[in-house]
C-alpha positions in Angstrom: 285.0 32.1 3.9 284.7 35.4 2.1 280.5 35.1 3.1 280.9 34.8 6.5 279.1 37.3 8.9 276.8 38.6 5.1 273.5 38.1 4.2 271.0 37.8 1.5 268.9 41.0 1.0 266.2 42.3 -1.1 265.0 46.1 -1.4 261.6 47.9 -1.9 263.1 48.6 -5.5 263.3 44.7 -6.2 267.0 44.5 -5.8 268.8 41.8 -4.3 272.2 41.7 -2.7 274.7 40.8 -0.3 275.8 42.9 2.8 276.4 41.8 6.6 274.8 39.8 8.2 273.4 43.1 10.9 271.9 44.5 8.5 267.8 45.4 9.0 264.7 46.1 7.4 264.8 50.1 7.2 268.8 50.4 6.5 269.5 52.7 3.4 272.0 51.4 0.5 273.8 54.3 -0.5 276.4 55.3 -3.0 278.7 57.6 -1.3 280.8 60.3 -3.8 284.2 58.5 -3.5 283.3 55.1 -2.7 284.1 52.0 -5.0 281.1 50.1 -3.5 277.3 51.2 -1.9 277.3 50.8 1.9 274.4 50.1 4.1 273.7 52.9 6.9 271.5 53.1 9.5 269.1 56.2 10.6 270.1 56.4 14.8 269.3 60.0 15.6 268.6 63.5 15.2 269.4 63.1 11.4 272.3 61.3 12.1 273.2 57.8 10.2 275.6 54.8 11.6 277.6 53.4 9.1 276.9 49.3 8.8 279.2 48.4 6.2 279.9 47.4 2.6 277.3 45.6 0.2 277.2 44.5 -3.0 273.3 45.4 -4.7 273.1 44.0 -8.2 272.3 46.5 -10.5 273.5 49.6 -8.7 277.4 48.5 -8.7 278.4 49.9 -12.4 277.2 53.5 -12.3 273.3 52.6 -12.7 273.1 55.0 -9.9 274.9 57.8 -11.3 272.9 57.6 -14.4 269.5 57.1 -12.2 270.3 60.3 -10.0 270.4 62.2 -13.5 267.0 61.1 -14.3 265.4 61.6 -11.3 265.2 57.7 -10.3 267.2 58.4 -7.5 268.3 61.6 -5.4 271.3 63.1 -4.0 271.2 63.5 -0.1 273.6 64.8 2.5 274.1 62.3 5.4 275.5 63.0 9.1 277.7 59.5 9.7 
């Protein structure tokens, strides 16, 4: 089925979401420039992240972020993947 291998999440924030089913308390959910979707990365070393894979965080899929960034909500950030 198109769920198979994704799980249920909630973040500090209070959003809930779907993403795979590796994914761990600690992972980031990040909006990368040029993606359709947020992905979930993991922190593994010397500033470097691993990229987990696709999720879908309700209330962060239509721009929200954008428009957060701009208020200071959220915050731009350079990651090594």
């Amino acid at each position: 089925g198109a769920q198979c291998s994704r799980c249920f999440f909630t973040t500090e924030k209070g959003f809930m979401g779907v993403g795979p089913s590796v994914a761990r308390e600690g992972d980031l959910i990040c909006v990368l420039f040029g993606g359709e979707v947020p992905y979930i990365l993991r922190s593994i070393e010397n500033g470097h992240y691993k990229m987990i894979g696709q999720c879908y965080t309700h209330g962060i899929m239509d721009g929200e972020v954008i428009r957060g960034a701009i208020q200071g909500q959220y915050r731009y950030e350079d990651f090594a993947i």
